[in-house]
N, C-alpha and C positions, 0 to 999 in steps of 0.2 A: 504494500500500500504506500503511494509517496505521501512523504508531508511534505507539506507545504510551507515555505517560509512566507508567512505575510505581517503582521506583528502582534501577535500577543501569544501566548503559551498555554495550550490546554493539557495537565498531565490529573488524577484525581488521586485523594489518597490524605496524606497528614502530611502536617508541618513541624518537623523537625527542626532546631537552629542549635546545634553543638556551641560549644562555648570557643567565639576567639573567631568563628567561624566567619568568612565574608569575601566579599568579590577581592580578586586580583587582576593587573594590569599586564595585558599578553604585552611581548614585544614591536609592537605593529597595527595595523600597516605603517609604514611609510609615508612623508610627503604631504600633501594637503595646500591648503591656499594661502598660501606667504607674503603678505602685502607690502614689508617694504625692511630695508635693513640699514644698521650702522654701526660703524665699528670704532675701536681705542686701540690702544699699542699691545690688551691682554685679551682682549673676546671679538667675536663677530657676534651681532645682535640680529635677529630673525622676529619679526612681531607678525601675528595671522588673523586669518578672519576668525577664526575659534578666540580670539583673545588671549591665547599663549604668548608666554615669550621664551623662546629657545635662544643658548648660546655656546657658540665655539671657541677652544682656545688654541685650536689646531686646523689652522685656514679651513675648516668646513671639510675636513676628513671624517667630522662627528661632533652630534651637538649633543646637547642636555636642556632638559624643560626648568624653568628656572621658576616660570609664572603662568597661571592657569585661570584669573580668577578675574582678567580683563574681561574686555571686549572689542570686537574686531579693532584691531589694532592697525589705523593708517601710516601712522607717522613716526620716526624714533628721530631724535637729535641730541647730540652730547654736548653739556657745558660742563666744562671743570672737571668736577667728578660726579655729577647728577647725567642721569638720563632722562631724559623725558619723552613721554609716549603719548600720543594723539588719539583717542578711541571715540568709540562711537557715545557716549557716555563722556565726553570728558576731557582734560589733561591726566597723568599721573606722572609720578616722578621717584626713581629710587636712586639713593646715595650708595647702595650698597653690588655694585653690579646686578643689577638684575633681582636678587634674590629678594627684595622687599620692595612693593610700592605704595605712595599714600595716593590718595584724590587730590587733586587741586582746584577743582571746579567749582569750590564754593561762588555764588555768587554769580557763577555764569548760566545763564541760561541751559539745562540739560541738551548737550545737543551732540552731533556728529564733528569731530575734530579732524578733516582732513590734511591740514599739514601743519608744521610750526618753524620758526625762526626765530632766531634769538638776534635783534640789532642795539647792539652794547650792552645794557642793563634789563631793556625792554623784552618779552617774551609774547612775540607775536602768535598767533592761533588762528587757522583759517577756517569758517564751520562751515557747515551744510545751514542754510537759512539765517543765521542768524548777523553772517556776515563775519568781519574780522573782531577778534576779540585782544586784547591785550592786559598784561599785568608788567605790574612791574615791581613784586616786591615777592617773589617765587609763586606765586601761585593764591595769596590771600583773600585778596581783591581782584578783581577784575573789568575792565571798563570796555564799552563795545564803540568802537571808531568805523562807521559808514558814511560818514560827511563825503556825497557826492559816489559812492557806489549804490547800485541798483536797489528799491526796497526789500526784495529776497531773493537773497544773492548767496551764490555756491561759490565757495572759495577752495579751489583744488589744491593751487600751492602757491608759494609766496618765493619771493629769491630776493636778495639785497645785491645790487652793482653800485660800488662806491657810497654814497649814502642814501643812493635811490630804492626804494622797497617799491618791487612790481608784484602785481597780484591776478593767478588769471579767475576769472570769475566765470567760467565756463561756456553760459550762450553770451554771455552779455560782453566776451571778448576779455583785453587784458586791460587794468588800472596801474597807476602808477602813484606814491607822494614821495614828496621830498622834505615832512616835516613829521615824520615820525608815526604817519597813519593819523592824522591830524584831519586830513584831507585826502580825498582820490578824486583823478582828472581820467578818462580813457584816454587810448592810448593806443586805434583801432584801424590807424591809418594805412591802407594796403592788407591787412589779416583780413581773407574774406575767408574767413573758415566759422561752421556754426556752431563747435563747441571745442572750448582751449581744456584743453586734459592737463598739462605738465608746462611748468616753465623749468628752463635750465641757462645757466651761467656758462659760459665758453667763452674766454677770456672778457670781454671787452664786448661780445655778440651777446645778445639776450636770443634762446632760442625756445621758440614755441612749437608744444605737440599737442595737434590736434585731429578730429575725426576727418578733417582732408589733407592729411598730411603733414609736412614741417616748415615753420613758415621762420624767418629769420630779422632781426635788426640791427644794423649797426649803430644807430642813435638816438640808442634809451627810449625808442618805442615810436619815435615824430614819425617812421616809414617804416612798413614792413613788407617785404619780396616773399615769396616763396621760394622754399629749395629748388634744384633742380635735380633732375630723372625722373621726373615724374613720379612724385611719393603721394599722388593724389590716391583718398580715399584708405589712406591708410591713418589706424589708429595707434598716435602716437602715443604712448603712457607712460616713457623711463628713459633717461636717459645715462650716462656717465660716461667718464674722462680715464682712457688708460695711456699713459706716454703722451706723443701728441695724435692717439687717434680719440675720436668722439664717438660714442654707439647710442642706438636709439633701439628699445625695445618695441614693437608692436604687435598690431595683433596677426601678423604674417609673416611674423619673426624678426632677425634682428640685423639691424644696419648700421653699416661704418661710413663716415664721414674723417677724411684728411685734409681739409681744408675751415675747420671752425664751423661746421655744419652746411656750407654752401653747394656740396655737391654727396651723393647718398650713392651705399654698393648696398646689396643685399649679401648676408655671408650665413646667415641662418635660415631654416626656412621651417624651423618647430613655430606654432601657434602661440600667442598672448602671452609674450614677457610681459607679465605685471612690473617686476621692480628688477633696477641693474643696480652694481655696485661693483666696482676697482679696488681690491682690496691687496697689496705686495704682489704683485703683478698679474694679478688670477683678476677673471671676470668671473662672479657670482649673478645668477639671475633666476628669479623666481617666474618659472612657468606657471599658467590659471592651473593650479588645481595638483599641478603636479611634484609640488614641492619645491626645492633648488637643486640649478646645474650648476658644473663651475667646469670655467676653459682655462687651459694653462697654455693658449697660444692664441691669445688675441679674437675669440670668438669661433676659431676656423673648427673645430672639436669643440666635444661638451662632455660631463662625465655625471651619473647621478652623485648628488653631494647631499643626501636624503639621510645617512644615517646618523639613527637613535631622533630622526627627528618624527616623532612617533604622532602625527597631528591630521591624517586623514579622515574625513566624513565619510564613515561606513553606512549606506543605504540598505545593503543588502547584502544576504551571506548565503551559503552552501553546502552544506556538509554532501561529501560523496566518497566511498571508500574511508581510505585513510587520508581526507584530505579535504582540507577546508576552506570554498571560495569567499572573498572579500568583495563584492562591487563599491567602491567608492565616488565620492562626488568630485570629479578630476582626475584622481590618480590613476585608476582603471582598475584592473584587475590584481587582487593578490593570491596567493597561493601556500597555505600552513600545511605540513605533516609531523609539525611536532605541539598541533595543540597550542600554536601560537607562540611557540619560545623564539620563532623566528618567521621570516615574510618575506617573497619570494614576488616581485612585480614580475607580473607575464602578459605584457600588452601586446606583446608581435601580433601582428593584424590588425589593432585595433585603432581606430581614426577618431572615436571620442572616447576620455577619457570617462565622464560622466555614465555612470552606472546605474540604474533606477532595480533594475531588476534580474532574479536569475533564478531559470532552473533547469533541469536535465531530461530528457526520455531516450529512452535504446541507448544508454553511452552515451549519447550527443549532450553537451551543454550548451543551452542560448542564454545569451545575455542582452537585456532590454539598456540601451544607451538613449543620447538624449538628442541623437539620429539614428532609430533604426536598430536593428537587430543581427546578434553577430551569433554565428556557429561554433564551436570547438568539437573535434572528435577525438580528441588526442589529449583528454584535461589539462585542457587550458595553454597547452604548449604553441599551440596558434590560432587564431582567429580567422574567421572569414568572414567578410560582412554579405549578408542576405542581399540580393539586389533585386528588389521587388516593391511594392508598392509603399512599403513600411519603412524604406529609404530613408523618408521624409520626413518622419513622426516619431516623437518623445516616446520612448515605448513603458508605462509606467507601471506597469504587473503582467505578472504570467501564470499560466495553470496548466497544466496536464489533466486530462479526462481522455483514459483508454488511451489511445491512439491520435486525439486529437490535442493540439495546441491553444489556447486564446489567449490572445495578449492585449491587453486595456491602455490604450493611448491616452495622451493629452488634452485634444480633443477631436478626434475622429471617431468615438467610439471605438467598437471590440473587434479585431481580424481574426482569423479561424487558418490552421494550417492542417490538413489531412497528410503530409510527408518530410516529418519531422523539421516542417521549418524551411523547406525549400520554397513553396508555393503558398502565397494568402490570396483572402477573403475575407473581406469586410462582412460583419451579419450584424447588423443593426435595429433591424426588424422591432419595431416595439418599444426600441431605448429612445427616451425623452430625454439624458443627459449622456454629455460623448467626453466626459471628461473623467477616466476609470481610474480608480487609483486603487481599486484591491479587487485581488478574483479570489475566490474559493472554489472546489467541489465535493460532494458528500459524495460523490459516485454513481449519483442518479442527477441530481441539478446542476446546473454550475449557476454562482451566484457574483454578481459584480456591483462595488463598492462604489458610489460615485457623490457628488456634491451633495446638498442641502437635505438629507437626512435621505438621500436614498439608496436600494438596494433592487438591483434588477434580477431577473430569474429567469433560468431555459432548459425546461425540462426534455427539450431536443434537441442537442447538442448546438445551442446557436441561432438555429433557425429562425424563432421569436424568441423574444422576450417579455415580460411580466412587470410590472412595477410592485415592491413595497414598501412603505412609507414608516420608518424606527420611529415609530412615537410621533411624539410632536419635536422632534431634533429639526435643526437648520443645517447642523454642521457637517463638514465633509469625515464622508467614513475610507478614516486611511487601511483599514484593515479588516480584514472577517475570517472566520473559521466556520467552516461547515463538517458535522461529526454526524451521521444519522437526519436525526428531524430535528438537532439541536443547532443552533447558528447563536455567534457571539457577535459583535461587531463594537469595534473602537471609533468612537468620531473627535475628529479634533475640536475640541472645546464644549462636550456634553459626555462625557464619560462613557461608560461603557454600558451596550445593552445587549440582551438575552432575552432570545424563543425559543424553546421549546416542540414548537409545531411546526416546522418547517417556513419562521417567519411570518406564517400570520398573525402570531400576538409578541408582542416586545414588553420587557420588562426593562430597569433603567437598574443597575448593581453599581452602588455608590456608597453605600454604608462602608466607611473606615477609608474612603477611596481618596486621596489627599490631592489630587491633580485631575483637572477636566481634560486635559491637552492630550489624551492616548494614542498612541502611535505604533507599537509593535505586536508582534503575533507569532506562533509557530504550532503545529500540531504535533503532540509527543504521542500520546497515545489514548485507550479510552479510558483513567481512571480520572476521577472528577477534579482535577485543580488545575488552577488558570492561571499563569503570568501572566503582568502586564508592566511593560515600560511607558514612559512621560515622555514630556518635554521638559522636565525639570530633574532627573535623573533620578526619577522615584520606580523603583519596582516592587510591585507588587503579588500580593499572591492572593486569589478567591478558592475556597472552601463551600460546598454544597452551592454554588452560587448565589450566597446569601453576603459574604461581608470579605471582607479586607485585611491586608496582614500583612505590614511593609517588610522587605525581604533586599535593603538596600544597602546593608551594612557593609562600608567601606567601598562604596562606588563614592569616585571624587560629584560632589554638588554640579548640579545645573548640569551632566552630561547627556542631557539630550539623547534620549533612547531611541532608535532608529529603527533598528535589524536585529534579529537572533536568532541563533539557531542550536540545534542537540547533536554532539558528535562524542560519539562514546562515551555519553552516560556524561558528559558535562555539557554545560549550559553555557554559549557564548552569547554575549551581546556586544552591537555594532555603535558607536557614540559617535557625538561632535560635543568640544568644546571639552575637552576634559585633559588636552594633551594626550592622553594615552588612547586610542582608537577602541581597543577591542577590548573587552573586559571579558573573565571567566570563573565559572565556580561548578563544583561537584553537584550534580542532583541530588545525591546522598542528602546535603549537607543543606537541603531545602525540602525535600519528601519523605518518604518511606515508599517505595517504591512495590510493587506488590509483584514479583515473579511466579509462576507456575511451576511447578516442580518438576514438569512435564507438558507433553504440548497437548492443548486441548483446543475442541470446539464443539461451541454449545450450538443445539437447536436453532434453524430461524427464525426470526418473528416478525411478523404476522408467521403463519405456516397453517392452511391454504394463506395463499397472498393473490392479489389480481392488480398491485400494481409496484409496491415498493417493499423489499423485506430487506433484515437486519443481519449480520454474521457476527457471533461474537469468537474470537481464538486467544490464544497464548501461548508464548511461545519460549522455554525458560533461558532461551541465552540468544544475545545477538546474531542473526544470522538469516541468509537466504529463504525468504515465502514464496511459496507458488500457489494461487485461490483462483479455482477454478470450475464451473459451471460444464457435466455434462450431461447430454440425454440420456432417455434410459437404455439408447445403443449404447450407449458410449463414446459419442460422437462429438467434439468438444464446442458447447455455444459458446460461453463467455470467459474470457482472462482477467480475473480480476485486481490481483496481484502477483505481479513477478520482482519481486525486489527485496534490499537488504534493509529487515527490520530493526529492530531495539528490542531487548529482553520486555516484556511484557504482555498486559491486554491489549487488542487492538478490534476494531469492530471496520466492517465494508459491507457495503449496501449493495443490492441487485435492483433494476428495475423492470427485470424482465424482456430485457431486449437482445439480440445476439451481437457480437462482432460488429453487424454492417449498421445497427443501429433500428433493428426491424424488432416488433414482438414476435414473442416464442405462442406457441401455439401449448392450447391449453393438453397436459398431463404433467406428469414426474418426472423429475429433473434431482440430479448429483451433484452435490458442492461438495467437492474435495480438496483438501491442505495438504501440502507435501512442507517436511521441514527436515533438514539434516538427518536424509533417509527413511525420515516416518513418513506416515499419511492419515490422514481420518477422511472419512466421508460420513455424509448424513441425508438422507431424500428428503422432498420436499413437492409440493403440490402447485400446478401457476394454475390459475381461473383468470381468464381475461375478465 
């Protein structure tokens, strides 16, 4: 029977918690969204959008997590011996390299800190809305100078040439004063470009990077020319100085300038350098999503310079054999066989790093990206991407049912694949929302998760669809579990609910439940208890599905619960925001797990049935199920499970149909289990 990773956890049974007992931090993944860096004569400084702050004392052969408890971290600059960091939240500032920082924002309006400068005493702050902010006494006070910039106004970066402070303000082009932010004049003469991303200093040149490419000044802003070689339409966002070449990171990789910006080579040709930085003759550069590279020859080569920088957005995971996939948000694909003491990127083939989704059928693994859908046949050693109609589309769940594929976009609705992913179809029939963000099947329906409290249903594989409506909920359902006639579903910002009856009635389970934001899911088996991860790094655990029982001890705050999944008897989950990616713990050491001493299987139920019956088995140690439906020749209808289980209860459903999706015709019919050379069989009755 496959589980399914969607995000919450169904296992039933007790709650155990041994003393001392609590999540630990695997090695990994890797990499993740690194927004900007700066260094001293002892560390290299890494600040991200998780609000980490990593640091090197070995040019970026290996960092360490220092700070975790930011938020997206735009900006780093050093005075003296303070650092100060730019968040989304704020200034903060630590005396102590890294390892401690306070807030400084008293007094400032809470807002987005996009860059800072320090000119002389003064401590410039450039925000999202509120415009430039300044202090001048470390951080105590602070006073807002827009005299003559736009009423709301985005301020990306600031730069001082001699005692001139220019500021670009994004659409509204670049400003300039000459009295300390006192005042701002534009400064727009010849810049036809419609949004200023980066300013940068090159000698005596003021150079702009914007959304149509690199535009240049020689004099403090009165004119400005554009580069030449045609850099139009390229998004410029980083720049820096190694020797006398100039590089300019974009989103179509990365370009060198020998001449102070006036003329552009292309020498890279990897996707969206976020941030560059010249550090003892090495070029560092933060790809979107994929961590840091570093070139030891002027850009021409790159090398990943990712480790121990353990800061990837886990979406989604996979356990298969002895071996455990990561989809991340950027990084792509990783790959554990040790349980996570180590992490293995295996992107060959893959063209987006972004990850939403993943699962397996026949050996084959697909993975849903944020273009389209990729193959593996080989775990994970190479990719292929699908070239089909789904090219073009966010793919943001996936399910297996029998033989068939559905995967839930962004907004096209649900595609159907009948040969493992070669070939789609769109089946939409029926769905009033195209925007899927969770599929289940009980093995008779398949069910899909989608916006303002709804869940679709297609008891024919696809063909139409059902609407039903969770309560009186708004919120989008990021997750469902379908087990039998029982369905769970997680919605972001109304907690979690449960039926019973195949979805026609909902209950709301919120008793002891500390977070509405729910987000993850997994099917372990049939005994009755439910994990559930947050968006505040709370997990929890439900009991008879009546109440709640937090199960979060020693997961770092606020990690944002993602992904999870069961791979030998331990329990991983996928984070953001916590520095450390993947977290893990012992089932033991959260249930009592209930094994069979032997393999068994109970009777059907219903038994007669005329449209949907129950299987229950057990199976007492890990390992290979075959469940399977035949006549009373012996002639075989249905395959219901071929795959590698988990020591326990597990329950699959029939609904009476064969292989090609046809009703069986009414007599007696054989369900038989094969398990590490046993077998049961038990008859059973169909009545149409």
């Amino acid at each position: 029977m496959k589980h399914i990773l969607i995000l919450l956890v169904i296992i039933f049974c007790f709650l155990i918690k041994p003393a001392n007992a609590q999540w630990v931090r695997t090695n990994g993944p890797y990499g993740g969204h690194i927004r900007c860096f700066v260094a001293d004569d002892t560390f290299i400084y890494a600040g991200t959008k998780q609000g980490d702050i990593f640091r090197s004392s070995n040019n970026g052969d290996s960092w360490e997590l220092v700070e975790n408890d930011l938020y997206w971290v735009e900006s780093l600059i050093i005075s003296d011996s303070n650092i100060f960091a730019g968040t989304q939240i704020g200034v903060f500032v630590s005396s102590n390299q890294g390892t401690n920082w306070t807030w400084l924002s008293h007094g400032m309006q809470e807002t987005d800190v996009k860059c800072l400068i320090f000119k002389d005493s003064i401590l410039f702050a450039g925000t999202e809305i509120v415009g430039i902010c300044i202090t001048t006494n470390n951080g105590k006070t602070w006073e807002i100078r827009n005299n003559g910039l736009p009423d709301t106004c985005y301020v990306y970066s600031l730069v001082l040439i001699d005692s001139i402070l220019f500021a670009s303000a994004g659409y509204d082009g670049v400003y300039k004063s000459t009295n300390n932010g006192i005042s701002w004049s534009p400064v727009n003469n010849g810049l036809n470009a419609d949004h200023v991303f980066r300013l940068y200093r090159s000698g005596s040149n003021l150079i702009a990077g914007t959304v149509d490419g690199i535009f240049i000044t020689t004099n403090n802003g009165k004119n400005w020319r554009e580069a030449f070689n045609n850099l139009n339409n390229l998004y410029a966002l980083s720049f820096t100085t190694l020797g006398t070449k100039l590089f300019a990171g974009t989103q179509s990789g990365i370009f060198v300038s020998m001449d102070d910006g006036n003329s552009w080579n292309l020498i890279n040709d990897s996707i969206y350098f976020i941030s560059l930085m010249a550090y003892n003759s090495k070029l560092f550069a933060a790809l979107s999503g994929y961590g840091i590279y570093i070139s030891n020859d002027e850009g021409i080569n790159w090398i990943d310079g990712s480790n121990g920088l353990y800061n990837a957005e886990v979406n989604t995971m996979l356990s298969k054999g002895n071996l455990i996939f990561a989809g991340t948000e950027g990084s792509g694909i990783f790959l554990s066989s040790n349980y996570g003491d180590s992490w293995i990127r295996n992107n060959n083939g893959l063209k987006d790093g972004y990850i939403s989704s993943l699962t397996e059928i026949d050996s084959i693994i697909l993975a849903g990206t944020g273009r389209g859908l990729y193959l593996s046949s080989d775990n994970g050693n190479i990719w292929k991407m699908l070239d089909n109609e789904l090219l073009y589309y966010p793919i943001l769940s996936l399910v297996v049912k029998g033989t068939n594929i559905f995967a839930g976009t962004s907004s096209t609705g649900i595609f159907k694949s009948t040969n493992n992913g070669l070939t789609w179809n769109r089946v939409n029939t029926g769905l009033t929302q195209f925007k899927i963000k969770s599929l289940a099947t009980n093995g008779i329906n398949i069910y899909a998760g989608s916006d303002s409290g709804y869940v679709f249903y297609s008891s024919n594989n696809g063909l139409s669809w059902n609407s039903i409506r969770i309560g009186f909920t708004k919120y989008s359902v990021y997750s469902l579990i379908a087990i039998g006639s029982h369905l769970y579903a997680a919605t972001y910002g109304d907690g979690v609910f449960y039926s019973s009856n195949y979805g026609a009635n909902w209950k709301k389970i919120d008793d002891g439940f500390k977070n509405s934001l729910a987000k993850v899911a997994y099917v372990f088996n049939d005994d009755n208890i439910f994990f559930i991860g947050t968006n505040y790094g709370d997990i929890s655990l439900l009991s008879n599905d009546t109440s709640w029982t937090d199960v979060s001890d020693g997961l770092a705050q606020y990690s944002h619960i993602k992904s999870v999944t069961l791979h030998d008897s331990i329990l991983f989950v996928g984070t953001w925001r916590t520095g450390f990616s993947i977290w893990r713990r012992p089932l033991s050491e959260l249930i009592t797990i209930k094994i069979p001493s032997q393999l068994t299987l109970e009777q059907n139920n219903p038994n007669p049935f005329n449209s949907n019956t129950e299987f229950k088995y057990g199976i007492p140690k890990d390992g290979n199920v075959i469940f399977r439906i035949y006549d009373i020749q012996g002639q075989l209808v249905k395959n219901l499970v071929s795959d590698f289980e988990i020591a326990g209860s597990h329950t699959i459903s029939w609904d009476g149909r064969d292989e090609s999706g046809i009703d069986v015709f009414t007599g007696v019919y054989i369900c038989r289990i094969q398990f590490e050379g046993q077998s049961l069989s038990k008859k059973m009755f169909f009545v149409p």
